[in-house]
Backbone bond lengths (Angstrom), bond angles and torsions (degrees), N, CA, C in turn:
res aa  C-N    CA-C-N  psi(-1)  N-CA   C-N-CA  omega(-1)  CA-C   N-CA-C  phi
1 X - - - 1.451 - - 1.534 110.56 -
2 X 1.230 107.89 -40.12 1.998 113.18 177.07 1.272 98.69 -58.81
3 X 1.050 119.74 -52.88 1.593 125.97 -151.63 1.946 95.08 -73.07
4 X 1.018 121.55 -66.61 2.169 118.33 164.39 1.559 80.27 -36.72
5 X 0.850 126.50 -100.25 1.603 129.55 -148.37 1.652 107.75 -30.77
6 X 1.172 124.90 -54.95 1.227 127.81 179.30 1.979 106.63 -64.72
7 X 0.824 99.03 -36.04 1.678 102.66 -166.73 1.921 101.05 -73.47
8 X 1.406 110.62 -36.90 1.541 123.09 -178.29 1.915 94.50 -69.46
9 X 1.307 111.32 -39.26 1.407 80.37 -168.89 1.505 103.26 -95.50
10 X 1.168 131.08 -22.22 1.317 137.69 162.26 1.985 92.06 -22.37
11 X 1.300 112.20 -72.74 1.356 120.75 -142.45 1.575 88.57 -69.37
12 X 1.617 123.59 -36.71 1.421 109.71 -174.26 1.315 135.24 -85.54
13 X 1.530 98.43 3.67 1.132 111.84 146.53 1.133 150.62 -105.84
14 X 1.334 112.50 -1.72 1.432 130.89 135.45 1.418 140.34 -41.44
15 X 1.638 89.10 -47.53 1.947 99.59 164.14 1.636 106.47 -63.93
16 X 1.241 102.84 -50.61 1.446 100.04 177.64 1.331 119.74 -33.77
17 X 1.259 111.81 -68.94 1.652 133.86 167.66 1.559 92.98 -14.93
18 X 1.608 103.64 -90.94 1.731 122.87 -173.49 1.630 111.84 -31.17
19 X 1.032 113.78 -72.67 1.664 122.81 169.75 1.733 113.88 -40.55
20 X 1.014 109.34 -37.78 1.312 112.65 167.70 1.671 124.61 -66.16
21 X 1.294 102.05 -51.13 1.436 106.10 -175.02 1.675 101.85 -79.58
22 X 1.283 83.91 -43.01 2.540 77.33 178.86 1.569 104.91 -24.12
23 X 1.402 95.45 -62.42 1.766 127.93 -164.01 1.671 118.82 -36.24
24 X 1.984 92.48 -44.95 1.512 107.74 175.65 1.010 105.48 -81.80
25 X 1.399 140.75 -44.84 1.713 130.86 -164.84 1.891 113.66 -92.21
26 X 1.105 105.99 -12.02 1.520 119.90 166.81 1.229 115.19 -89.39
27 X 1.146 120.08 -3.32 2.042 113.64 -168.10 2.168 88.00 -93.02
28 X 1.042 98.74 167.28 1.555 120.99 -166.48 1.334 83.96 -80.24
29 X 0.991 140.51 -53.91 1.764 132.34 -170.22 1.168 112.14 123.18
30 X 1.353 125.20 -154.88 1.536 122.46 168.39 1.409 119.81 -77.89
31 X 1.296 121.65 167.10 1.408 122.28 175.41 1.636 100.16 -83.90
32 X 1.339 107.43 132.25 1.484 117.32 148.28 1.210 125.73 -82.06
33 X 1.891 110.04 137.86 1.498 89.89 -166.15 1.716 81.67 -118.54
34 X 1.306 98.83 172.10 1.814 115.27 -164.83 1.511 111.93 -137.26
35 X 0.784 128.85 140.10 1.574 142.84 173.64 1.738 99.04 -91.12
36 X 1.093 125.85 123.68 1.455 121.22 166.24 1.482 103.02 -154.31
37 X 1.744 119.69 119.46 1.090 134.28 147.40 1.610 143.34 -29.37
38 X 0.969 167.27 45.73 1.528 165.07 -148.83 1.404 126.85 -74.38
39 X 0.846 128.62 53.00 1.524 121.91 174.15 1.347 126.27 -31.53
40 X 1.715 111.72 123.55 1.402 107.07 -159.74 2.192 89.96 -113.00
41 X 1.240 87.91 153.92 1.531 85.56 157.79 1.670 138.93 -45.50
42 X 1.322 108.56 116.94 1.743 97.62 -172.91 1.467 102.39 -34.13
43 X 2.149 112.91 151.87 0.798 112.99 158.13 1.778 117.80 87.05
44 X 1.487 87.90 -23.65 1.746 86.94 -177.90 1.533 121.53 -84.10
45 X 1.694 116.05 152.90 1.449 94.96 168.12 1.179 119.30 -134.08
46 X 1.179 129.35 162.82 1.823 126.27 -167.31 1.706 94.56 -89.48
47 X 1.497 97.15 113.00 2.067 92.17 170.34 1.493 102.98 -102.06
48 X 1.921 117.96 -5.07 1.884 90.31 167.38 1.580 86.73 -176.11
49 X 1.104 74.60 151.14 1.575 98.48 160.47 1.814 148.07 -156.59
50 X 0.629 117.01 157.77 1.813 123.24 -165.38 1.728 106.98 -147.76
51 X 2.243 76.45 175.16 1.278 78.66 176.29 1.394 107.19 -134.09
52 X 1.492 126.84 141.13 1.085 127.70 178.74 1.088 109.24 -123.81
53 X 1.620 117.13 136.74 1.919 122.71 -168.53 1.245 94.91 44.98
54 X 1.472 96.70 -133.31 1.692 132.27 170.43 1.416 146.86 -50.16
55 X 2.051 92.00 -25.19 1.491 111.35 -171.62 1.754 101.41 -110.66
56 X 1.353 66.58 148.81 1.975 87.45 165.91 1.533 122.82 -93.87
57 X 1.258 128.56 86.25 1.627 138.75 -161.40 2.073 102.67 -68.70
58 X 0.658 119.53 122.04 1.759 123.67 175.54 1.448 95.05 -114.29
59 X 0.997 101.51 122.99 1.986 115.38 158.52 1.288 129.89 -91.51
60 X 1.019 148.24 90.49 0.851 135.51 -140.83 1.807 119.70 -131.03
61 X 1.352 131.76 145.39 1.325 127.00 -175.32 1.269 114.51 -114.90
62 X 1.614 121.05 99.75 1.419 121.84 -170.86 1.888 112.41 -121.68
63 X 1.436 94.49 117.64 1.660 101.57 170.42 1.874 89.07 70.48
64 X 1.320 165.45 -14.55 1.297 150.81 121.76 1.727 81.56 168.76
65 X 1.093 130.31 50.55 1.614 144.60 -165.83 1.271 102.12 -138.14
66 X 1.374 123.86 147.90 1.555 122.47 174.49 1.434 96.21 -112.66
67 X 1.360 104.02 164.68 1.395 124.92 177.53 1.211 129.99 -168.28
68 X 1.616 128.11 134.64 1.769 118.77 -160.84 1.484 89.91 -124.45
69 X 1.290 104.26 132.24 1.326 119.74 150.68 1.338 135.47 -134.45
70 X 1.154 112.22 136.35 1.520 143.25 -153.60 1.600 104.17 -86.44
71 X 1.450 126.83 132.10 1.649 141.01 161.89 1.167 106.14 -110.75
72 X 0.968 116.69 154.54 1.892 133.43 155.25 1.762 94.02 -81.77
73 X 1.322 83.66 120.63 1.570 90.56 165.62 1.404 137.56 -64.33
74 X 1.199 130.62 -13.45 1.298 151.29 -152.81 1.605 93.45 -116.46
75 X 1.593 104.77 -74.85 1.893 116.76 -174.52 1.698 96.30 -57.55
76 X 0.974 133.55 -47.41 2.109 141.20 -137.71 1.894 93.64 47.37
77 X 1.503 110.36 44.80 1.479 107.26 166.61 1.714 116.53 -89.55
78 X 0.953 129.68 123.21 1.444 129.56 -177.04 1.631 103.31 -47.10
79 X 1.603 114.87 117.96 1.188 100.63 157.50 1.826 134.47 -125.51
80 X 1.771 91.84 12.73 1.968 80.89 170.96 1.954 86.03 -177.64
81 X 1.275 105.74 151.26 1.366 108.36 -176.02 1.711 103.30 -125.40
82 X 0.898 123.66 122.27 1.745 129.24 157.27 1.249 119.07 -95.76
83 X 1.692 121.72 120.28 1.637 125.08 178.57 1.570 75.21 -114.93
84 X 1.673 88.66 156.00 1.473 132.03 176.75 1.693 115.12 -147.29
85 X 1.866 93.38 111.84 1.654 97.65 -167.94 1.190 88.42 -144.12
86 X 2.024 102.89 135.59 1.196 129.84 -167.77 2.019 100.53 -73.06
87 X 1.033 115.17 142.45 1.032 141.53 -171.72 2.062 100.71 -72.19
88 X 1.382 102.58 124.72 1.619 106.43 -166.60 1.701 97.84 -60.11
């Protein structure tokens, strides 16, 4: 009976072991952090911003026009722009 008893926890702590180490060499790692510049249109100004999922949303007020633009959160790579202009 010692000897099952010893061999059962032997093994559950072994998984332990395994599950443990997966955990460390599978995780993404640390975050890198980045300095990145953006050049906005003369004149423009940021009235908000968030974050949704993955992307970085900028709101933005250019020439009396709105406009959203979208980052990858991870890259700060530009990935999609929306203008909004009032109808003459």
């Amino acid at each position: 009976m010692m000897l099952i008893a010893g061999l059962t926890t032997a093994l559950g702590i072994g998984a332990l072991l395994v599950v443990i180490g997966y955990r460390l060499f599978k995780s993404e790692g640390s975050v890198v952090t980045t300095a990145t510049t953006t050049t906005l249109p003369k004149g423009a100004k940021i009235i908000g911003t968030a974050v949704a999922g993955d992307r970085l949303v900028l709101t933005l007020e250019v020439a009396g026009a709105t406009e959203i633009r979208t980052y990858d959160a991870k890259t700060l790579k530009p990935t999609g722009t929306l203008k909004f202009a009032q109808e003459p």
